[in-house]
C-alpha positions in Angstrom: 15.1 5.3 14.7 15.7 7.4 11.7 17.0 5.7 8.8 20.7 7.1 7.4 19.0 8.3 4.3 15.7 8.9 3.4 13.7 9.8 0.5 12.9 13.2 2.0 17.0 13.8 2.2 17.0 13.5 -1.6 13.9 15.0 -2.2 15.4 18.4 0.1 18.3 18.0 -1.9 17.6 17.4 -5.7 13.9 18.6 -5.4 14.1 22.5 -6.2 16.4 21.6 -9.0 13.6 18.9 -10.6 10.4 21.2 -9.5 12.6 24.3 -11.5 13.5 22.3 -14.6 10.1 20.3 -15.0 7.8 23.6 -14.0 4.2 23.3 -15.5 4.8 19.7 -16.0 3.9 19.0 -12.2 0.7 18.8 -11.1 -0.5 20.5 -7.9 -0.9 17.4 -6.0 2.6 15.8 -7.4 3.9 19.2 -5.6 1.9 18.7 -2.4 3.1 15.7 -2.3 6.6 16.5 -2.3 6.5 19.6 0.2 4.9 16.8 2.5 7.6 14.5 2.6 10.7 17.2 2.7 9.0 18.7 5.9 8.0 15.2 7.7 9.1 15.3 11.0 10.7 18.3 10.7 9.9 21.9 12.8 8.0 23.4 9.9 5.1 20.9 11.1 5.8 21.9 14.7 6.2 18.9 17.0 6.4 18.5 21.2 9.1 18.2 23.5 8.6 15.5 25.8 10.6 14.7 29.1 11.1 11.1 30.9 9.1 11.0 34.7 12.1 8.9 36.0 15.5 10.3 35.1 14.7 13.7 33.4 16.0 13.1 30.2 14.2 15.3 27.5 13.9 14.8 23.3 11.7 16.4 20.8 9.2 14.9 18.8 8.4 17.0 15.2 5.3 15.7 13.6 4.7 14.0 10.8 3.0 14.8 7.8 0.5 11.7 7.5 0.9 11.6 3.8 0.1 8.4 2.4 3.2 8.6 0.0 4.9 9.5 2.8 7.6 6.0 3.7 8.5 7.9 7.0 4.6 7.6 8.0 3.3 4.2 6.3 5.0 2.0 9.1 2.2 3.9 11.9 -1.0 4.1 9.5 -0.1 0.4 9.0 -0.2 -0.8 12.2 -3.3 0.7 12.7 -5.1 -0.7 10.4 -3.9 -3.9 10.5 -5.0 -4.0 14.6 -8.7 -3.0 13.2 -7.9 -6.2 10.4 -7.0 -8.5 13.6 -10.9 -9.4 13.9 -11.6 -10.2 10.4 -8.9 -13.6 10.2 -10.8 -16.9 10.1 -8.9 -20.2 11.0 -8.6 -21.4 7.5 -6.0 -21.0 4.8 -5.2 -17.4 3.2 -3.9 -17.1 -0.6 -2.2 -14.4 -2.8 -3.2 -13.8 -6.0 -1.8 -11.2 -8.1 -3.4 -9.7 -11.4 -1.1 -7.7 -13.2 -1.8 -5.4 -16.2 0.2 -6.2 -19.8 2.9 -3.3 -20.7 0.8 -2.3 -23.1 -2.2 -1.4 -20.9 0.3 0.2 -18.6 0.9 2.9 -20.6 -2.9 4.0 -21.2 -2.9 3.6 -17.3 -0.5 6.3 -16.6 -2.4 9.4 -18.4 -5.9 7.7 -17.0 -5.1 6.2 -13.4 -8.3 7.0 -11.7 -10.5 5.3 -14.3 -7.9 2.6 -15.4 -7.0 1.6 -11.6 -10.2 1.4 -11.2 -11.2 -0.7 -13.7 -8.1 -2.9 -12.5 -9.9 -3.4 -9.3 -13.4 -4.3 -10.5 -12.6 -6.5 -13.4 -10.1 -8.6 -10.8 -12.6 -8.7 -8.2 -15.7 -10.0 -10.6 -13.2 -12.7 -11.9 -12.0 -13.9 -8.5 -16.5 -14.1 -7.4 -17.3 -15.3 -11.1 -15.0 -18.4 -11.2 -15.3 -19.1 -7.6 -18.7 -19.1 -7.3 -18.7 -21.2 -10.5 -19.7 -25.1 -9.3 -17.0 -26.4 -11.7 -14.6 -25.1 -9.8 -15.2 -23.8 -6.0 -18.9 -23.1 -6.1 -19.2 -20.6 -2.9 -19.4 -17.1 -2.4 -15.5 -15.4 -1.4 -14.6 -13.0 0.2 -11.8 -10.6 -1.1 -8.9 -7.8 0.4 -7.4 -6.0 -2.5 -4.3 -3.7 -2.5 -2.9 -1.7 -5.4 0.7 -1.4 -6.5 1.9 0.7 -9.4 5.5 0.0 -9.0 8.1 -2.8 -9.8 11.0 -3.2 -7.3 12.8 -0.8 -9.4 10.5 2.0 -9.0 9.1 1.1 -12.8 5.1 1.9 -13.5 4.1 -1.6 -13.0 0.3 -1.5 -12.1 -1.0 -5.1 -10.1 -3.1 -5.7 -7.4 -2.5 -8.2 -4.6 -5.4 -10.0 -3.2 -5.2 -11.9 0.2 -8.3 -14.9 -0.2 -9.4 -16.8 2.5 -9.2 -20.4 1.2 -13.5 -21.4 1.2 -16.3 -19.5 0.9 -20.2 -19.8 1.3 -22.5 -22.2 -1.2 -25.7 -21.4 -2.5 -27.2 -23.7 0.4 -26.0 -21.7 3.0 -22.7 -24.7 3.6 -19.3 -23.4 4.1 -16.9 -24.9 0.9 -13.4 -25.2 1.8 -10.4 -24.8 -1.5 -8.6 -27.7 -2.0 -5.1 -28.1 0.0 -2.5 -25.6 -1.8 -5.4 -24.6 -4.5 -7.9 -22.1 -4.7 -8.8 -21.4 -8.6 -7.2 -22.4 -12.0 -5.0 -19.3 -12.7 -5.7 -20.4 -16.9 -9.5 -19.8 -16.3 -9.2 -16.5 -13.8 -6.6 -15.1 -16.5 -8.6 -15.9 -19.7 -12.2 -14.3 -18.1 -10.0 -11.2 -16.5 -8.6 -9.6 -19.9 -11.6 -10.4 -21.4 -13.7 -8.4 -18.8 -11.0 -5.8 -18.9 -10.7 -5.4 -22.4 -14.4 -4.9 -23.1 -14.9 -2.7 -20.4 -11.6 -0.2 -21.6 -13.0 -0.3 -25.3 -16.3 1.1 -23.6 -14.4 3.7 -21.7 -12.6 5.1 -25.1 -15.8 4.8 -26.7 -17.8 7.4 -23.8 -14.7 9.6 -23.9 -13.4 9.1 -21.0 -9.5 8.0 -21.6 -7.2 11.0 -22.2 -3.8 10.8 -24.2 -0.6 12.6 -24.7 2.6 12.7 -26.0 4.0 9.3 -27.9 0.4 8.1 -27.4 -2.1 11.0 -28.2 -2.8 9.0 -31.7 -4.4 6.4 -29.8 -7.5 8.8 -29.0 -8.2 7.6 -32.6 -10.8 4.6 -32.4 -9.1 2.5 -35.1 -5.4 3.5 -33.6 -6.5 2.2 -30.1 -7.9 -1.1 -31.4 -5.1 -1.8 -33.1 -2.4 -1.2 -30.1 -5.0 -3.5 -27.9 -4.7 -6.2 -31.2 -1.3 -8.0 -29.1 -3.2 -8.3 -25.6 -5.8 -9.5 -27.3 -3.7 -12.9 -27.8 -1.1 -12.7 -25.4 -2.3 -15.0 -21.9 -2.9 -12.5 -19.2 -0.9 -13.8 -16.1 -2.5 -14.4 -13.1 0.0 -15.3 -10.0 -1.6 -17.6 -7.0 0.7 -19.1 -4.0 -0.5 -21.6 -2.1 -1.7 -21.0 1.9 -0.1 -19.0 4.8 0.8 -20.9 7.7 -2.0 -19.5 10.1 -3.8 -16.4 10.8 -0.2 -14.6 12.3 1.4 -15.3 9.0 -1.5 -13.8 7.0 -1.1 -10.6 9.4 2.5 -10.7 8.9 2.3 -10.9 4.8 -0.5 -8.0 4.8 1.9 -5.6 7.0 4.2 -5.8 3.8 1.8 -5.6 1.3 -0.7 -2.9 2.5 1.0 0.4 3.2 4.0 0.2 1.3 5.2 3.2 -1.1 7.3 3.1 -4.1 10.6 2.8 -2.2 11.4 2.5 1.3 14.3 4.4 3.1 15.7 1.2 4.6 16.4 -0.2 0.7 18.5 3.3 0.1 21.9 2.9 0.1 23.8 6.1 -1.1 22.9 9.7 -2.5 25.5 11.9 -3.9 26.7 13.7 -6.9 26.6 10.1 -8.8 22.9 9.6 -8.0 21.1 7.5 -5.9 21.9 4.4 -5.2 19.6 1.9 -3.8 18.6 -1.9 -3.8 16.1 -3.7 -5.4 15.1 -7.3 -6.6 15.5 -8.6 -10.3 12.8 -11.3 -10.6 14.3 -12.9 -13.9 17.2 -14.3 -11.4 17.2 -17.1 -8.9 18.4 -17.1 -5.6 21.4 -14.9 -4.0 21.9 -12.8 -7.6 18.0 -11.8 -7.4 19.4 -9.2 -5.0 20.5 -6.2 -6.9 22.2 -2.9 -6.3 20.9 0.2 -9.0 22.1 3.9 -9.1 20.1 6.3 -10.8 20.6 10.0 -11.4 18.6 12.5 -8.9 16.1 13.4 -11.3 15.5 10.1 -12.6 14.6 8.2 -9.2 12.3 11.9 -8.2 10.7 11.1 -11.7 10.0 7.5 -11.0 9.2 8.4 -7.1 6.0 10.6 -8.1 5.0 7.9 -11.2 3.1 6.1 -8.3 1.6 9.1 -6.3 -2.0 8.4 -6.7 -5.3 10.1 -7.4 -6.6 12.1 -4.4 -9.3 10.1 -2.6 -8.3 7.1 -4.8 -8.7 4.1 -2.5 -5.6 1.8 -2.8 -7.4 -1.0 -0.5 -10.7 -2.7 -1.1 -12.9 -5.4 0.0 -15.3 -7.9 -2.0 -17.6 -10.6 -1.5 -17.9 -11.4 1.9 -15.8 -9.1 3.1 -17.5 -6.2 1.2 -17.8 -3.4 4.5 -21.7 -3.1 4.2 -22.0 -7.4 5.1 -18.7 -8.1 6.6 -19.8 -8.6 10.3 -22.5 -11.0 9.3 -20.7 -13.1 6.6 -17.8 -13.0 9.1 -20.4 -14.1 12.3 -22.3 -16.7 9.9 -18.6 -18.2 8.7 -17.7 -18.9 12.1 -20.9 -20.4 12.9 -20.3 -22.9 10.0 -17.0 -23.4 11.2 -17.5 -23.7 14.9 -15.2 -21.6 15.7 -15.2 -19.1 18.9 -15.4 -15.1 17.7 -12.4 -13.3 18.8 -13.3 -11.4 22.2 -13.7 -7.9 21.8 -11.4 -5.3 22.5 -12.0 -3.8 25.6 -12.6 0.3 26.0 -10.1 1.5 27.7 -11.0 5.1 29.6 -7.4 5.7 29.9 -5.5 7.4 27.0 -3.5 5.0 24.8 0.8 5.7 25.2 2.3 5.4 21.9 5.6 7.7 22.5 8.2 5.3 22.5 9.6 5.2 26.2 12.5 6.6 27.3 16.1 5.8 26.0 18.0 6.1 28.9 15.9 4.4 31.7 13.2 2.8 29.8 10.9 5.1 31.5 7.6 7.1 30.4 8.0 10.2 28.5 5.4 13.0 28.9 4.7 15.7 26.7 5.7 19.3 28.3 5.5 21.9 25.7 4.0 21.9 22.1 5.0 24.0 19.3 3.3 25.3 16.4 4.6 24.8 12.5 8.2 27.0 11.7 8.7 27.5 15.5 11.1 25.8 17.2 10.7 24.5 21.0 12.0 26.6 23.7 15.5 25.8 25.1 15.3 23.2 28.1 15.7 24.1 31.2 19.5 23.3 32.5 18.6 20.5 34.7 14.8 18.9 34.8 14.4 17.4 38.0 13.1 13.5 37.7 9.5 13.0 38.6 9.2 11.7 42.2 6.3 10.5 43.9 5.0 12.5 46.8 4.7 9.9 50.4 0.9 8.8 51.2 
C-alpha cells in the first residue's frame, strides 16, 4: 500500500528547484540517484497490468527502480536477503554492537567516504577478532555481520556500523567457547584498541595522499593541521555500544530486517510536506521514554540536502561478513559449529520447478492476479477492456 507521502513526492516537488540552485555542486550519481526515486513506480519505468483469474478485477503494477537509496524498494531487497540469511542462525545468543566514529572524524568522512567507511569497517572488524580471540577474554574465533549507517534519526551524517555477533565462537583446539550470559566483550577494551587502530591507520592514509579536503576543512591537507584536529580524539574514550542477547534465532531475523536495508528516512516516519517544509518524526536519544519521540520540520532544501548526505559510493558494500562468517569459509565454520553444538542443519530449501508468485493477490476476492500486458518506460498501458470475463475452468 502506498504510503500518503513519500520521499519521492518531495523529491518531484522541491527537487528541480534544489538540482537548479545547487548545479555543479551535485555529483552525477547524487543526480541518478534522485531521477531514480522520483520515477519509482511510476510509467516512466513501464510497469504491467495484471488482471484477477476469479472475478476480473484488473490494476497496474509500474516498476520500480531497484535503487538501493530507494525507501519504496528496500522493504523487497530486504526480504530477500534476509530468506538467503535464514540458514546462517545458530541456536545460541546474538549481540549488537555498535562502533561509532567521533564528530570530528565525521567530518573527514564526508569528503573521503569510500576510504574512510572503509576503514570504519576493517578497524571494527579486527577489534571485535583481536579481543575475542584474546584468551583473557573470550579466546575463540567469531564470526561477524556488519551493516553501515551514515545517518542519525534526524537525517544528520552520523557514520556507525551495527554488528549482529553470535554469542561463542571457535578455540584454538578446535572447542566451541560460548560468551558469558548477557556479555560478550568489555566495551572499555574493544573501544580503547578500535581508535587506536583507526587513528594510525587514517594518519597513514593522509600520509599516501589519499584523503581529499574542501571548504571549512581544506587546511587540514596540511600534515601538522590534521594532527592537531585528531589531538582531541586522541583522548576522548571512543564509545563502543553492546546489548545483551536476542531472544532466539526469530528475534535476531526480526532485529536484522530493521537494521539491514534501511535508508536515511523512511516514508512511513513522514508526516507533512508543504510550503512550511517537511515535517517528519524522529527519535531524540538524550530523552527517556514517551518525550524520546519527536516531531521536526525542516525546509525543502534542507531535508533533500541531508537525504543525499547518506547516498553512498557506487559499488560501496554497506554489508559485510568476518571471521567465521567471512563468505569464502562460511558453510564450513557454519557446518563444523553445528557439529560442536549438536545441533540438526536446517533442511534445505527445496527447488521448486514452478515460478515463484510474488504479486500480491487480488483485493477484491483474494484471488490470483496474472500479468496480461507489459509496457515499456514513458508508455502507458492500454485502456482495459469494458468488462474482463472471470477465468473459469473448462469441465474434464
Amino acid at each position: 500500500m502506498r504510503a500518503a507521502l513519500e520521499v519521492a513526492d518531495i523529491f518531484r516537488s522541491a527537487g528541480p528547484a534544489y538540482r537548479a540552485a545547487h548545479a555543479g555542486h551535485l555529483s552525477l550519481h547524487q543526480l541518478k540517484v534522485m531521477s531514480a526515486i522520483e520515477h519509482c513506480r511510476t510509467a516512466a519505468l513501464g510497469g504491467h497490468v495484471e488482471v484477477c483469474e476469479d472475478c476480473g478485477h484488473w490494476r497496474i503494477a509500474y516498476n520500480s527502480c531497484r535503487n538501493r537509496h530507494c525507501p519504496k524498494c528496500q522493504g523487497a531487497a530486504a526480504r530477500t536477503w534476509l530468506a538467503e540469511r535464514e540458514a546462517d542462525l545458530l541456536p545460541v545468543g546474538y549481540f549488537h554492537v555498535v562502533f561509532t566514529l567521533p564528530a570530528e572524524i565525521a567530518v573527514l568522512a564526508f569528503h573521503n567516504k569510500t576510504v574512510v567507511y572503509d576503514l570504519l569497517f576493517r578497524a571494527a572488524s579486527e577489534t571485535m577478532l583481536t579481543i575475542a580471540a584474546d584468551p583473557k577474554h573470550l579466546g575463540a574465533r567469531i564470526g561477524i555481520t556488519a551493516v553501515l549507517h551514515t545517518w542519525g534519526s534526524a537525517m544528520t551524517h552520523h557514520p556507525h556500523v551495527h554488528m549482529i555477533v553470535p554469542g561463542g565462537g571457535i578455540s584454538s583446539d578446535g572447542r566451541w567457547v560460548s560468551s558469558r550470559p548477557a556479555f560478550l566483550l568489555p566495551v572499555r577494551v574493544l573501544g580503547k584498541l578500535f581508535r587506536r587502530l583507526f587513528l594510525t591507520r587514517l594518519i597513514a592514509l593522509h600520509e599516501a595522499g589519499r584523503l581529499t579536503f574542501f571548504g571549512a576543512i581544506a587546511h587540514l591537507a596540511e600534515k601538522q593541521a590534521f594532527l592537531r584536529h585528531l589531538s582531541p580524539v586522541r583522548k576522548k574514550r571512543w564509545v563502543v555500544y553492546a546489548k545483551p542477547p536476542f531472544g532466539g534465532p526469530e528475534a535476531v531475523l526480526a532485529y536484522l530486517a530493521r537494521y539491514t536495508h534501511r535508508v536515511a528516512i523512511s516514508n512511513r516516519r513522514l508526516i507533512a510536506f508543504d510550503e512550511g517544509g517537511v515535517t517528519f518524526r524522529y527519535k531524540d536519544y538524550r530523552r527517556d521514554g514517551a518525550d524520546r519521540q519527536r516531531i521536526m520540520t525542516l525546509p525543502a532544501d534542507e531535508f533533500i540536502r541531508r537525504f543525499l548526505l547518506h547516498i553512498l559510493p557506487r559499488g560501496f558494500h554497506r554489508i559485510r561478513h568476518y571471521g567465521l562468517l567471512a563468505g569464502s569459509c562460511r558453510k564450513a565454520c557454519l557446518e563444523r559449529i553445528r557439529e560442536l553444538l549438536a545441533v540438526t542443519p536446517p533442511p534445505e530449501a527445496e527447488i521448486s520447478e514452478e515460478p515463484v508468485d510474488v504479486s500480491p493477490p487480488c483485493p477484491c476476492c483474494g484471488g490470483r492476479m496474472v500479468v496480461v500486458e507489459d509496457f515499456e518506460r514513458g508508455h502507458q498501458p492500454r485502456a482495459p477492456p469494458a468488462t474482463v470475463q472471470p477465468h473459469r475452468e473448462k469441465p474434464s
